[in-house]
C-alpha positions as CSV (number, residue, x, y, z in Angstrom):
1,X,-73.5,-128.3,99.0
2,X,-75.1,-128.4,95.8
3,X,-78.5,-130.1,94.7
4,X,-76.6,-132.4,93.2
5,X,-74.3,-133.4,95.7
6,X,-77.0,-133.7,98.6
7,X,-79.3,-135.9,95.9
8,X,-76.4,-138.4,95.3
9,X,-75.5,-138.3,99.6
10,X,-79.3,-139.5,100.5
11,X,-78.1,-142.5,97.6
12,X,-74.5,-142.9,99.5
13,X,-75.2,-143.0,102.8
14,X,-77.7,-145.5,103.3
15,X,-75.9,-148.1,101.4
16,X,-72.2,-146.8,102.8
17,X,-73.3,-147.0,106.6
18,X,-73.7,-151.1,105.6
19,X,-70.4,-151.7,104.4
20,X,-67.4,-152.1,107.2
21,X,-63.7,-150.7,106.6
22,X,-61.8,-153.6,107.6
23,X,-58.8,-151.1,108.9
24,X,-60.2,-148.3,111.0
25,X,-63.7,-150.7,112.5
26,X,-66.3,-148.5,111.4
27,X,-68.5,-148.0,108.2
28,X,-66.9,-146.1,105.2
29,X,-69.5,-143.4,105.5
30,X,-68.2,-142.9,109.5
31,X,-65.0,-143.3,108.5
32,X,-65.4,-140.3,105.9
33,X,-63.9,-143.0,102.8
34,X,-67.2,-141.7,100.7
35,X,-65.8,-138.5,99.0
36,X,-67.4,-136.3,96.1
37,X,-70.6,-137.8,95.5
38,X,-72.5,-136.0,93.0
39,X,-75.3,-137.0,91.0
40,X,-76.1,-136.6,87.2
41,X,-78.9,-137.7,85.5
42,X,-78.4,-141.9,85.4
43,X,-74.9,-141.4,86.9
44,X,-74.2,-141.7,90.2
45,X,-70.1,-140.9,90.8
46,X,-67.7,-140.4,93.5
47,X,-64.8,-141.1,94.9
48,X,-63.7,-143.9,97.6
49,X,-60.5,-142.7,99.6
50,X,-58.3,-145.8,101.3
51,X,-55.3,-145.8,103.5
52,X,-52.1,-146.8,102.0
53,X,-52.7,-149.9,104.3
54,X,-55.6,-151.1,102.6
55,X,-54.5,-154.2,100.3
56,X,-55.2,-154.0,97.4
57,X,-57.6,-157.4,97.5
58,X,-59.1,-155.1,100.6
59,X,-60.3,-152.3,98.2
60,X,-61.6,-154.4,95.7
61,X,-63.9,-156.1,98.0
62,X,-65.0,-152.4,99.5
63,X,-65.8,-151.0,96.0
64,X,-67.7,-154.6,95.4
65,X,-69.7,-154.4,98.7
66,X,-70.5,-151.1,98.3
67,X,-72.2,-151.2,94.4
68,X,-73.9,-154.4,95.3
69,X,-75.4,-151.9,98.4
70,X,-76.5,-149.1,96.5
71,X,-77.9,-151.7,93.8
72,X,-79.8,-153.2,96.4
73,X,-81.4,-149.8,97.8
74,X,-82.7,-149.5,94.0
75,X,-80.2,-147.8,92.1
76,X,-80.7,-148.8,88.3
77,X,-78.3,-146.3,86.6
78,X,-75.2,-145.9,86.3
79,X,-72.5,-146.1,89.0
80,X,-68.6,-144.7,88.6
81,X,-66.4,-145.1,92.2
82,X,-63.3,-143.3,91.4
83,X,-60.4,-144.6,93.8
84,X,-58.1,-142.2,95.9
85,X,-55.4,-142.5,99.1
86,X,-55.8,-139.9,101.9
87,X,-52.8,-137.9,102.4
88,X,-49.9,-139.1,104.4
89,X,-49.9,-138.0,108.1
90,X,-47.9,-134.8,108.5
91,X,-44.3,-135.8,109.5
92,X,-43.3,-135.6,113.2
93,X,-42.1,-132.2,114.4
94,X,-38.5,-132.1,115.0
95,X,-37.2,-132.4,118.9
96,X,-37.4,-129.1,120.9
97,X,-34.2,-127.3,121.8
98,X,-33.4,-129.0,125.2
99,X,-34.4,-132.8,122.9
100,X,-37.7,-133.1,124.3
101,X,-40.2,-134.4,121.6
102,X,-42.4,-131.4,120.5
103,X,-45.8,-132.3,120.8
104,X,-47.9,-132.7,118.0
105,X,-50.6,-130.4,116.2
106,X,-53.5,-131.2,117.5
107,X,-56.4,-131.3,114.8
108,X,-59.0,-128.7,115.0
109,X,-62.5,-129.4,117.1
110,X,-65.7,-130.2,114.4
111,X,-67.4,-128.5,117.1
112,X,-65.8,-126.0,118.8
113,X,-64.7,-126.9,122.7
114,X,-65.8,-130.5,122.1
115,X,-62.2,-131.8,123.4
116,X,-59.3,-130.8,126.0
117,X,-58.2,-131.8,129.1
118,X,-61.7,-131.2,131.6
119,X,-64.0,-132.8,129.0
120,X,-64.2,-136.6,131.0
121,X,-66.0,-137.0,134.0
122,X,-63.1,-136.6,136.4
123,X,-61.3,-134.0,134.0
124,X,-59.7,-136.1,131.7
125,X,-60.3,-136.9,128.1
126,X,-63.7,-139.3,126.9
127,X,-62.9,-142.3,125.6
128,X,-64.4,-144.2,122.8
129,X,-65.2,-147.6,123.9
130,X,-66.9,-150.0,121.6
131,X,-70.5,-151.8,123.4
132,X,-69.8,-155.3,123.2
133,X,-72.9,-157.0,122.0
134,X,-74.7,-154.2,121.0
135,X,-74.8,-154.2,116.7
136,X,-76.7,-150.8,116.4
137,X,-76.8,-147.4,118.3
138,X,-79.5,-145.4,117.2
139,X,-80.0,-141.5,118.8
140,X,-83.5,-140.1,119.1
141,X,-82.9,-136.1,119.4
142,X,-84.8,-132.7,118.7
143,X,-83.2,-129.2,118.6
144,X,-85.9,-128.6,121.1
145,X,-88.2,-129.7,123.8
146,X,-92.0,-130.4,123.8
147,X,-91.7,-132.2,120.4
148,X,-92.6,-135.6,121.3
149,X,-89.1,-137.1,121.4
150,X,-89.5,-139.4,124.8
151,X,-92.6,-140.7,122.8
152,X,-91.0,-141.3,119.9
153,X,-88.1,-142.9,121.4
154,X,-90.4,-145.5,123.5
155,X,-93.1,-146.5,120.9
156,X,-89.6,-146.9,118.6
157,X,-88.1,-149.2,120.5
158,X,-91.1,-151.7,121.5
159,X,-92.0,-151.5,117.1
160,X,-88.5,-152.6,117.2
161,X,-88.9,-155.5,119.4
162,X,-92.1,-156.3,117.9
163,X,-90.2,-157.4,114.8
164,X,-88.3,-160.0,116.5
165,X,-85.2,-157.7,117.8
166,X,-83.5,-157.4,121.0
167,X,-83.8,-153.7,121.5
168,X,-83.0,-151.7,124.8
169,X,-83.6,-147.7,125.7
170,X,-81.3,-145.8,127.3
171,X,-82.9,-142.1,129.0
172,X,-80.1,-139.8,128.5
173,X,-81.9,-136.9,129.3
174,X,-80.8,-136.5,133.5
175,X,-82.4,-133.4,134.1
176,X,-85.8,-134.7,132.6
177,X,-86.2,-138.3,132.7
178,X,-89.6,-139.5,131.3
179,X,-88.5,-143.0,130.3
180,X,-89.8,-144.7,133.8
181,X,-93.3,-142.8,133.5
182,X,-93.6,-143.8,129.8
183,X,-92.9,-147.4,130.0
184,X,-94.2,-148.4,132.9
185,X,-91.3,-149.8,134.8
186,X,-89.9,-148.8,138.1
187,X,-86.8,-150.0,140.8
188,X,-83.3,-149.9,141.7
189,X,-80.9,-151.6,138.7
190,X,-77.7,-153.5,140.7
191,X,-74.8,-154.7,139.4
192,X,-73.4,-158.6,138.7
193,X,-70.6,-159.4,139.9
194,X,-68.4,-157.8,137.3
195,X,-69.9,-154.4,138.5
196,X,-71.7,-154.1,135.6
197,X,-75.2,-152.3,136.0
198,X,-78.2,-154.9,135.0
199,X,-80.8,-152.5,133.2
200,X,-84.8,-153.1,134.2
201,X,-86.8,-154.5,131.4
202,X,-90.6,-153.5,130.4
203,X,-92.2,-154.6,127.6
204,X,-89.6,-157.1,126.6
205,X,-86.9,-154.4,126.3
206,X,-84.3,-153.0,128.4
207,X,-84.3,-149.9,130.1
208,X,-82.1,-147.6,131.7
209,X,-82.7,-144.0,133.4
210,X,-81.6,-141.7,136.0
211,X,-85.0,-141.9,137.3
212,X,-84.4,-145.1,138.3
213,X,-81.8,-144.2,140.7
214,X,-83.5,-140.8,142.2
215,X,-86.7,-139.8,143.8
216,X,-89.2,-138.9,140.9
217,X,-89.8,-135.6,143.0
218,X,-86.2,-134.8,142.7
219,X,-84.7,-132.4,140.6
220,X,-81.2,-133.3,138.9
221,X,-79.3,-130.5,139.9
222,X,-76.2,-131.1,138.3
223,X,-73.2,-129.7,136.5
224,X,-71.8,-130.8,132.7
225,X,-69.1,-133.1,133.7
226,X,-71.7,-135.2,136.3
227,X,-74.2,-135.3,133.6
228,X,-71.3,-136.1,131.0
229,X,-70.3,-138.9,133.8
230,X,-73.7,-140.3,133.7
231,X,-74.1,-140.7,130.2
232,X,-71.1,-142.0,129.6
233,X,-71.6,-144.7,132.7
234,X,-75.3,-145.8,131.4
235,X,-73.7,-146.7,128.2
236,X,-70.3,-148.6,128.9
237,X,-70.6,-149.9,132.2
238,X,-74.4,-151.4,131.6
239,X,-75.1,-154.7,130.9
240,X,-76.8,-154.3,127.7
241,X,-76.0,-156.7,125.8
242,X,-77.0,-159.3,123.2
243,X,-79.2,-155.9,121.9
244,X,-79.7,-155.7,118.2
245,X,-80.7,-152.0,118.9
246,X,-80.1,-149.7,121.3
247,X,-82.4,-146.9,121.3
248,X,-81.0,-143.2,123.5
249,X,-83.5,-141.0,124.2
250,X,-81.2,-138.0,124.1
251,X,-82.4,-134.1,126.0
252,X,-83.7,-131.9,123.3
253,X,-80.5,-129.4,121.8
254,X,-76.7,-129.5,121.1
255,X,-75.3,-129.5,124.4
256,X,-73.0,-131.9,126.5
257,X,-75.1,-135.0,126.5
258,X,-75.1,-135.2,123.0
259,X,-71.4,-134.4,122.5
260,X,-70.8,-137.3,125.1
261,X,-72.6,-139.9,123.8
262,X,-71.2,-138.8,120.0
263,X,-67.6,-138.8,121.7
264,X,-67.9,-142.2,123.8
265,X,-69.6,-145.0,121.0
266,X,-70.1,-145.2,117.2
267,X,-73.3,-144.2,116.8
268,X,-75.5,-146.0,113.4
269,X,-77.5,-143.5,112.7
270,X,-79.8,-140.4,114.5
271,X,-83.4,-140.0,114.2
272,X,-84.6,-136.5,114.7
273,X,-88.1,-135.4,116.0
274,X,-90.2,-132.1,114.6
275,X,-93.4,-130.6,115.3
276,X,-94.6,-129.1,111.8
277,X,-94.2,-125.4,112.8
278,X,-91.4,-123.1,111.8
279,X,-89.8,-122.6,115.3
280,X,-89.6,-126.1,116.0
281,X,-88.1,-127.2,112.3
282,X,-85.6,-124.3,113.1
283,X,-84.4,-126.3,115.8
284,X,-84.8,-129.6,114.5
285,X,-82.4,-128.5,111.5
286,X,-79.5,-127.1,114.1
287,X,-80.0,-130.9,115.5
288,X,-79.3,-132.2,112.2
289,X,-76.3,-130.1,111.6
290,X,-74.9,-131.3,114.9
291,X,-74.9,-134.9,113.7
292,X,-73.6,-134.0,110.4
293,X,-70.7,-132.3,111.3
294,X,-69.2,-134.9,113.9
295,X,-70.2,-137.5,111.2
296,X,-73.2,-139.3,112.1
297,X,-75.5,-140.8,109.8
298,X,-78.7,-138.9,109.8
299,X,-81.5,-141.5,109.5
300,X,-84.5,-139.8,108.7
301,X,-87.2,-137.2,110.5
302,X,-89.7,-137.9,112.0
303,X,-92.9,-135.4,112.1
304,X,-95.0,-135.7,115.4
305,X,-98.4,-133.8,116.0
306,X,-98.8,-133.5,112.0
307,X,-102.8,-133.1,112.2
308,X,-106.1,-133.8,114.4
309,X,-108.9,-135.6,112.9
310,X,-112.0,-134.3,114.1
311,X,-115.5,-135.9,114.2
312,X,-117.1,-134.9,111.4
313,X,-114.1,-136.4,109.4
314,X,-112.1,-132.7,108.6
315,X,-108.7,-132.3,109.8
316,X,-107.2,-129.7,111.6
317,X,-103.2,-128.9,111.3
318,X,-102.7,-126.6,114.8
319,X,-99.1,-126.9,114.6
320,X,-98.9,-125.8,110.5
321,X,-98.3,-127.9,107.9
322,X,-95.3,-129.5,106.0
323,X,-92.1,-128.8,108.8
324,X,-91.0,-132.3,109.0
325,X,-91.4,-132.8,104.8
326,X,-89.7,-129.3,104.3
327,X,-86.6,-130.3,106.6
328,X,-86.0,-134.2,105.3
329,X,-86.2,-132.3,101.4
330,X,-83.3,-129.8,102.7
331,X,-81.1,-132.7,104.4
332,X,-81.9,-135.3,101.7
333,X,-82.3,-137.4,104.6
334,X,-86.0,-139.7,104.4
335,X,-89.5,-138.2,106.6
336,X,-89.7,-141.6,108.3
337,X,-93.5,-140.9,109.4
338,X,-96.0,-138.2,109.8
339,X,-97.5,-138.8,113.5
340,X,-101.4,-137.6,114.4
341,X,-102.5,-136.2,117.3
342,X,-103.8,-139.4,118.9
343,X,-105.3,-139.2,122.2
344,X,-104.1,-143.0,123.0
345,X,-100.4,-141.7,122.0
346,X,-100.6,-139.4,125.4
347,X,-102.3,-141.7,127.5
348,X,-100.4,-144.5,126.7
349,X,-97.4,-142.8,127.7
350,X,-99.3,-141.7,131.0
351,X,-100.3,-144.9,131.7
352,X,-96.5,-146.6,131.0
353,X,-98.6,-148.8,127.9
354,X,-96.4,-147.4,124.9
355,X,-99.2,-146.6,121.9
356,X,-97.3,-149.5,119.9
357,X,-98.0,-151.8,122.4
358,X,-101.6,-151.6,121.1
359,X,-101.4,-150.6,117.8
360,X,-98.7,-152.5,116.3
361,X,-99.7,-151.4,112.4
362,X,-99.4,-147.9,113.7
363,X,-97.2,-144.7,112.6
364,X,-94.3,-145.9,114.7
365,X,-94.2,-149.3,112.6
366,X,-93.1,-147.4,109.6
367,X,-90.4,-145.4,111.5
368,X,-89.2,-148.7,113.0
369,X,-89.6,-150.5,109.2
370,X,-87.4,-147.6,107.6
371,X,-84.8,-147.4,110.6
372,X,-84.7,-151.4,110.3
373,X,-83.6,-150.8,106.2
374,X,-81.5,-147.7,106.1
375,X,-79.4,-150.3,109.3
376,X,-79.6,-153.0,106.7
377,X,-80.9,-155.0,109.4
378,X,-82.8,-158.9,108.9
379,X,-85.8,-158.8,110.6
């Protein structure tokens, strides 16, 4: 993708994840009806693709919403939306020779082995289910682990809350769950008497984890489809909402967890955690692809361990400098925050007393602030 293209996308997809498509549910950015973009100069173009069942009052208002959006994230210059209709479906296939149906093509995997007929829990197919009463679904991932992503993820969500939002945390990581350690909060969730699983709460926000439902001493000795089970039970058959956000602490890499969670709800947006050295943003920009190929907003990066401030007022950088700035530039995607070394920010996870809690002005406040504008959200 040119320069040009990925400068006028950071512009797009921002102000397209806040405008709904009336016909398919989702966003036009998710629902791919942002097409071209490209940048020049003062002029920002592209092309908005509808259905031939869009009316034509329908794209009006779309084209409307969606200027007034990108006006409102600061664009002064100029703005040219071209209009388009996606190609018709392909036609059916004509009958085999004993007048069966044929079946249909079926359209090629974004990511390969992502679909067929063992990828559900009980070896059928995942279904997308929307969470009733949840507005926003926000991932917190890294390509690997050690980054800081659990922390992240915690001291996210309580900034969250702290600006007047109903926000829960989901801990999808089953082999590794840190979210009971980290906020403090420990028990056995039941369920009401529509079987629905009633999360814990902790700090004013609810939480789910497998390590609320095994021995902390236990290791998680599972195969895909139990952890793709899992995940996919924590999110539809909890009780989660009203939740303005719900915040998923996804494992660190590309692997089923995150293809689950991708394949069972609409996510909003994914936040990606880096450590400033070269090994780390390597993995942190695999992450980013992930989410970008199956067509989820990237929100922003978020550089943890950036520096240490010693004593004597110097500052040492024992991770390397500039990751986190070098892989938001690449992405055109924002660098949320730039987080210290912070002795509290370990202890406070320790001691299940989030940093946040304490430090409500801190780093995380400006990752929450800019997750809480690129969602469009009132706060």
């Amino acid at each position: 993708m040119s320069d040009a293209a990925l400068a006028a996308q950071a512009l797009l997809e921002p102000a397209a994840t806040r405008v709904r498509d009336p016909r398919s549910g989702r966003s036009v950015w998710l629902a791919k009806m942002v097409q071209h973009p490209t940048l020049d100069g003062d002029l920002l173009r592209f092309t908005l693709q509808f259905t031939r069942d869009h009316t034509p009052d329908e794209r009006a208002r779309l084209q409307e919403a969606l200027e007034r959006q990108i006006r409102q994230l600061g664009w002064e210059g100029r703005v040219v939306i071209d209009t388009a209709f996606a190609a018709a479906p392909p036609a059916a296939p004509a009958p085999a020779a004993d007048g069966r149906p044929a079946a249909a093509p079926r359209a090629a995997d974004p990511v390969k082995g992502m679909s067929g007929p063992g990828m559900g829990p009980h070896g059928g197919p995942i279904v997308k289910r929307p969470l009733d009463g949840v507005k926003h679904i926000v991932a917190v991932a890294s390509g690997k682990g050690g980054v800081g992503k659990s922390t992240v993820a915690t001291n996210l969500a309580l900034a969250l809350a702290q600006q007047g939002l109903n926000v829960g945390l989901m801990d999808a990581d089953i082999y590794g769950p840190s979210l009971p350690m980290m906020m403090g909060v420990n028990g056995k969730p039941f369920a009401d008497d529509n079987k629905r699983i009633l999360p814990l709460e902790a700090w004013g926000i609810k939480c789910m984890s497998i390590g609320f439902l095994v021995d902390e001493k236990e290791p998680v000795i599972w195969r895909g489809p139990m952890v793709m089970g899992v995940v996919r039970q924590f999110l539809q058959d909890v009780k989660w909402d009203p939740l303005d956000v719900l915040i998923i602490d996804l494992p660190p890499g590309t692997g089923d967890a995150q293809l689950t969670l991708i394949q069972a709800v609409d996510l909003s947006g994914a936040v990606i955690v880096t450590t400033p050295q070269d090994v780390a943003v390597l993995d942190a920009v695999r992450g980013v692809e992930m989410f970008r190929k199956l067509g989820v907003p990237v929100l922003g990066v978020v550089e943890n361990m950036s520096w240490l401030d010693l004593p004597g007022g110097a500052r040492l950088t024992p991770f390397g400098q500039g990751g986190g700035a070098r892989t938001a530039q690449e992405f055109a995607v924002p660098l949320l925050a730039q987080v210290p070394l912070v002795d509290g920010i370990r202890a406070g996870g320790d001691a299940g007393r989030p940093f946040a809690v304490d430090h409500p002005r801190g780093p995380f406040r400006d990752v929450a602030d800019a997750v809480i504008a690129r969602l469009g959200i009132d706060a």
